[in-house]
C-alpha positions as CSV (number, residue, x, y, z in Angstrom):
1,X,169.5,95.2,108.5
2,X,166.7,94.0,106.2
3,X,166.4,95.0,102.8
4,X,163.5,95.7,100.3
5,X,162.3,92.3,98.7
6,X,163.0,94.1,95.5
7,X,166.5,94.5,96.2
8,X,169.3,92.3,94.3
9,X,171.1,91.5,97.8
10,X,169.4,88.1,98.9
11,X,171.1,85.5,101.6
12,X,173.2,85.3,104.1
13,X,175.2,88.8,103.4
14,X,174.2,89.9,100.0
15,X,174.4,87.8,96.2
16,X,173.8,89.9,93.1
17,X,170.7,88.0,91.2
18,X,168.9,89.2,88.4
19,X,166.0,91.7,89.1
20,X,162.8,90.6,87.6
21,X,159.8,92.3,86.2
22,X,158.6,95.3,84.6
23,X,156.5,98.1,85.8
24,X,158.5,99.4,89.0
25,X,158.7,102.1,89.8
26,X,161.5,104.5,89.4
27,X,163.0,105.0,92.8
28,X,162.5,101.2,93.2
29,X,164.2,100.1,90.3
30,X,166.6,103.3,91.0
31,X,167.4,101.9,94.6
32,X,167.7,98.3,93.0
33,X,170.0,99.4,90.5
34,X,171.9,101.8,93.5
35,X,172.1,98.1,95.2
36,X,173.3,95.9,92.3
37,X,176.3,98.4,92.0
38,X,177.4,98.5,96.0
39,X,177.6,94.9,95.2
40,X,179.5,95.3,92.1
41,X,182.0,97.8,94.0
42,X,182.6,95.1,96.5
43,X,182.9,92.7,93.8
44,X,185.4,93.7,92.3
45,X,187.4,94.3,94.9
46,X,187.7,90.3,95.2
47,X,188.0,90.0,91.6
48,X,191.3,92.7,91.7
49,X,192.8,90.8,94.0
50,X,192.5,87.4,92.3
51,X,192.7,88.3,88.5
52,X,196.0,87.8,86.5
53,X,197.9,91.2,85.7
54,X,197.3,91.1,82.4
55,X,193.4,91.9,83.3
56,X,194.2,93.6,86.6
57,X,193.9,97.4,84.7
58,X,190.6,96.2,83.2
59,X,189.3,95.2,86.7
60,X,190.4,98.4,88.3
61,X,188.7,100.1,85.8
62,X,185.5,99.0,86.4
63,X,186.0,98.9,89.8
64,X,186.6,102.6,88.9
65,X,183.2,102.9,86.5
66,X,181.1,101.0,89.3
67,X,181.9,103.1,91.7
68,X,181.1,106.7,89.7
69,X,177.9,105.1,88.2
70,X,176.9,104.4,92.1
71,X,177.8,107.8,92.9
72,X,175.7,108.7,90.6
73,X,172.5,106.7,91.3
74,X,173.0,108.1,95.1
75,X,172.8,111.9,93.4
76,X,169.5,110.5,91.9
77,X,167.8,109.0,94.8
78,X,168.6,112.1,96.7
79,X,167.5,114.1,94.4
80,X,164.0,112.1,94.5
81,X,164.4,113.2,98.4
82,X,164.6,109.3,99.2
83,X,167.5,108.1,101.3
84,X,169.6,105.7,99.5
85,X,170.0,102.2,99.6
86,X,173.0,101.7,102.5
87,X,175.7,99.3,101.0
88,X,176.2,96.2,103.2
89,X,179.4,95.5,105.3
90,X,179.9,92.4,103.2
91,X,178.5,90.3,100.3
92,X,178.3,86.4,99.8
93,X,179.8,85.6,96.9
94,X,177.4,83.3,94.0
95,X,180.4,80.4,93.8
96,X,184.1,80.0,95.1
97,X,186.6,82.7,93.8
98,X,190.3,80.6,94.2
99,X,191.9,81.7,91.1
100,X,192.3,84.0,88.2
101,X,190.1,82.0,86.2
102,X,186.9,82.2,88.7
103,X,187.5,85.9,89.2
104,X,186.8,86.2,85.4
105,X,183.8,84.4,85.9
106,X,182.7,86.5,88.6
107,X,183.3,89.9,86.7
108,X,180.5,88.5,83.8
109,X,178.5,87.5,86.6
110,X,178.4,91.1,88.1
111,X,178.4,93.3,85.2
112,X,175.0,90.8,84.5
113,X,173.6,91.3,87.6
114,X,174.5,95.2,87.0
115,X,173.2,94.9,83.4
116,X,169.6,93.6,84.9
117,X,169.0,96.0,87.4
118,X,169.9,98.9,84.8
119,X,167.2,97.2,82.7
120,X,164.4,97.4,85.3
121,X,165.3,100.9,86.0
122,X,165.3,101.5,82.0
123,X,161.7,99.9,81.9
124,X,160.5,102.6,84.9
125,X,162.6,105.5,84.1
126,X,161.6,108.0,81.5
127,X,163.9,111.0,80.7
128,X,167.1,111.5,81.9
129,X,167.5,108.8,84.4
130,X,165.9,106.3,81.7
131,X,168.7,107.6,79.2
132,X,171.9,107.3,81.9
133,X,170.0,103.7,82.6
134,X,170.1,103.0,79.1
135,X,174.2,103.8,79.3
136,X,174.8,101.6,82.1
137,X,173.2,98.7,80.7
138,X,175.1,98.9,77.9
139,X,178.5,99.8,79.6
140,X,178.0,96.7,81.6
141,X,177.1,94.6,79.0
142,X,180.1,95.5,77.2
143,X,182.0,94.7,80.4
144,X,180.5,91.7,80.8
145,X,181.4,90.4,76.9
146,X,184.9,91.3,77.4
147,X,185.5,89.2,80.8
148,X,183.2,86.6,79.2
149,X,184.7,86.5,76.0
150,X,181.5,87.0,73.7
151,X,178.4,88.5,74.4
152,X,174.7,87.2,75.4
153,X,171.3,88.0,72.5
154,X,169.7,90.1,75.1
155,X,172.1,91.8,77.7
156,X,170.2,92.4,80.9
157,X,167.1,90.5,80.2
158,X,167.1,87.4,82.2
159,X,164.1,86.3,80.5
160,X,165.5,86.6,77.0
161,X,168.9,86.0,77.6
162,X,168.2,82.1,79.0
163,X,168.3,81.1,75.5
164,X,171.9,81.8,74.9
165,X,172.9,79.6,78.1
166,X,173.3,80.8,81.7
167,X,175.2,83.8,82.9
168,X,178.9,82.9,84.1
169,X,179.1,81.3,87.4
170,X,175.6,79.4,87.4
């Protein structure tokens, strides 16, 4: 199965990577954001199952957030009477996930990956969508801070962000 060039899932299975540029529009950057968060569900179903038990309630519940927010985004495209982005059967992971420690990592690195596309779909979106965009980037910015430990100057911005030093795991 081939997916859309602007799709987050690149490489052999899928890797979440930051989705560029402005100017989409809405059902693009709805079905890239619908994407990011398969990948995020997934995700976190490696970083449950490596994370210490102190964090394992914070993983399951954004396991738990992921997966409503990508029930949501399927409502959406379906409502646009477009047929949603398909998750994939399995997802290369961006680096090694051994231990507790690298399954912190890759928790930042998804909720970033989330917090991007939920930026490109608040640059195309107006109304609603733009507004439940808008609360996604910020839940998953928020998410990503707390596995990361501190937060970046521009959540979801790759190209503002760079200053503060790359996302976790690159």
């Amino acid at each position: 199965m081939t997916r859309p060039p602007s799709s987050p899932l690149t490489g052999q299975g899928a890797v979440l990577r930051p989705v560029s540029g402005g100017g989409r529009e809405p059902l693009t950057a709805l079905q890239a954001a619908l994407a990011a968060e398969h990948a995020a569900v997934y995700g976190y179903g490696v970083v449950g199952a490596r994370v210490d038990d102190g964090r394992r309630a914070e993983a399951r519940e954004a396991f738990a957030a992921h997966r409503a927010r990508r029930d949501t985004l399927i409502r959406a495209v379906r409502d646009l009477a477009a047929a949603p982005v398909a998750a994939a059967p399995g997802y290369a992971l961006p680096f090694p996930v051994p231990d507790a420690a690298s399954a912190v990592r890759l928790a930042a690195h998804l909720e970033d990956r989330v917090a991007g596309a939920c930026a490109d779909l608040v640059r195309a979106a107006r109304g609603p969508l733009r507004t439940e965009a808008a609360a996604a980037l910020r839940e998953a910015a928020v998410r990503s801070a707390r596995w990361r430990g501190g937060g970046v100057a521009f959540p979801g911005l790759a190209e503002r962000s760079a200053a503060t030093g790359p996302p976790a795991g690159e």
